[in-house]
N, C-alpha and C positions, 0 to 999 in steps of 0.2 A: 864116361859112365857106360857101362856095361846097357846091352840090349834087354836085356830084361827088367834089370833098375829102372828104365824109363820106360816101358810097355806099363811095369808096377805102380810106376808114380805117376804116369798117367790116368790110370784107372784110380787112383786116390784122390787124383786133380780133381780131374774131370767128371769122370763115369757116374760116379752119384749123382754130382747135379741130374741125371735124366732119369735116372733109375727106376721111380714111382712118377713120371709124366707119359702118357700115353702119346705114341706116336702121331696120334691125330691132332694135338696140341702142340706140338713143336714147330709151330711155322716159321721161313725161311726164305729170305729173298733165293730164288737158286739160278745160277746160270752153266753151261756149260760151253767150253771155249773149243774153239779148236781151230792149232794153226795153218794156215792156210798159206800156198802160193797163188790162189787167188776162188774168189767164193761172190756169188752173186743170189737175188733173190726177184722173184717177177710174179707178176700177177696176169694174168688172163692172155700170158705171153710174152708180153711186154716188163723189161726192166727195169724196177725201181732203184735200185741200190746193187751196184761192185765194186767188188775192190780188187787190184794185187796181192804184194805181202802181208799179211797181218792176220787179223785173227776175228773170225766168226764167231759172236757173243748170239747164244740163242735165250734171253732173256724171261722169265718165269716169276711174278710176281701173286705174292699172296695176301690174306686178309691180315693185316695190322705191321706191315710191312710198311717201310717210310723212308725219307730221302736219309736216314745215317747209312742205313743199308746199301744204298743205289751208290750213295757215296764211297763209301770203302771198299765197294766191288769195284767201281770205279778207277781209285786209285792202285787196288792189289791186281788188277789186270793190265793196265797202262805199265806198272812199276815189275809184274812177271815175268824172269829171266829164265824164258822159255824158246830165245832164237838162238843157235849155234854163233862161237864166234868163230874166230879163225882156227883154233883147236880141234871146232866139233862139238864144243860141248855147250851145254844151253845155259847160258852166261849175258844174255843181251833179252830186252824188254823190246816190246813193239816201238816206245820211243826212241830207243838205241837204234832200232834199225829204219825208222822211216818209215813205220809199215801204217797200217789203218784199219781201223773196226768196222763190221759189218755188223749192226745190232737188228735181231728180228725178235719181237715181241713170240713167245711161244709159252700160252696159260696151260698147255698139257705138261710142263713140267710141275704146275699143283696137282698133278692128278694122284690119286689113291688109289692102288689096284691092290690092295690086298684085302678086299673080300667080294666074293661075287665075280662076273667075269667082265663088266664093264665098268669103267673107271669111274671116281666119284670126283669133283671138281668144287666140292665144298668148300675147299678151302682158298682157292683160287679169288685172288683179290675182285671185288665189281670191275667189269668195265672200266667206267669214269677213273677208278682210282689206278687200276692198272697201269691205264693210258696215262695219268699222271705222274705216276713213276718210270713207267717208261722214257716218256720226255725230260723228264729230271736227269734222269741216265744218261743219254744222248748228249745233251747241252753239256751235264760236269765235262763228260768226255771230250767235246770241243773245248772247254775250259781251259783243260789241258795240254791242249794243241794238238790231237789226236785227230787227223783226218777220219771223218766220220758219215759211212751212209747209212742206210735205213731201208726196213722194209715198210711196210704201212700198217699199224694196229688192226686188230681184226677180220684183216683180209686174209683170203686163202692166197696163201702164198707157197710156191715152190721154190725151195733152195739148191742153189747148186754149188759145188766147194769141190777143190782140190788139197785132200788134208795134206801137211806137210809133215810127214815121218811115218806114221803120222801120230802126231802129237793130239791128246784132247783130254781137258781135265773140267771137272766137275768142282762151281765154289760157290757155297752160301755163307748169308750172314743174317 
């Protein structure tokens, strides 16, 4: 199919569905990944959570947000054929290659900057429920057999990563 047929038939799919929904209503679990040859995160200096190969999940949950979500991020990032194989070309999943997640809880991906010059965080799931789904996330993930660390929910934490390529992709559900 020609590139334009499916640009077209996408917006025929898709694109209505949002058409008349105001951006402040489309909420989203969102995370953004990015590969790492190794990525760490520490609080008041000290290290909570490192890993080697794998892949640094910076985790953003919102209001009415729930474990189908946490889950299929879960699985589309575990199952993402995002590590080079022997070719070069990105054809292998963190589980293909042995690598491991580094998940840090980060509510500033609910933020809303598009009015005013400070961000608005309405839509950012509570605490309690955050940190519920966070931990949902975590666990599917061991589930999986996904060596898994952690940073600490609403701690100020510093993160350190070394992106690989560097690769880094943005996925909600």
């Amino acid at each position: 199919m020609l590139t334009g047929q499916l640009i077209q038939r996408y917006h025929s799919d898709v694109a209505p569905k949002f058409t008349n929904t105001p951006l402040h209503t489309r909420l989203t679990m969102k995370t953004v990944i990015q590969r790492v040859t190794s990525a760490s995160v520490s609080i008041e200096g000290v290290v909570a959570g490192q890993i080697g190969q794998g892949i640094l999940v910076l985790l953003g949950v919102e209001k009415g947000d729930g474990e189908a979500q946490a889950g299929w991020l879960v699985e589309k990032i575990a199952g993402l054929r995002i590590f080079s194989d022997h070719d070069g070309k990105m054809n292998r999943s963190v589980l293909d290659v042995a690598g491991s997640l580094l998940v840090v809880s980060q509510f500033t991906l609910a933020g809303n900057c598009s009015k005013g010059r400070r961000p608005s965080f309405d839509t950012a799931a509570p605490p309690d429920e955050g940190e519920r789904l966070y931990d949902y996330f975590v666990r599917a993930a061991r589930r999986l057999g996904l060596p898994v660390e952690t940073g600490v929910f609403q701690a100020d934490m510093q993160v350190s990563l070394v992106n690989d390529g560097p690769v880094t992709f943005i996925l909600e559900r």
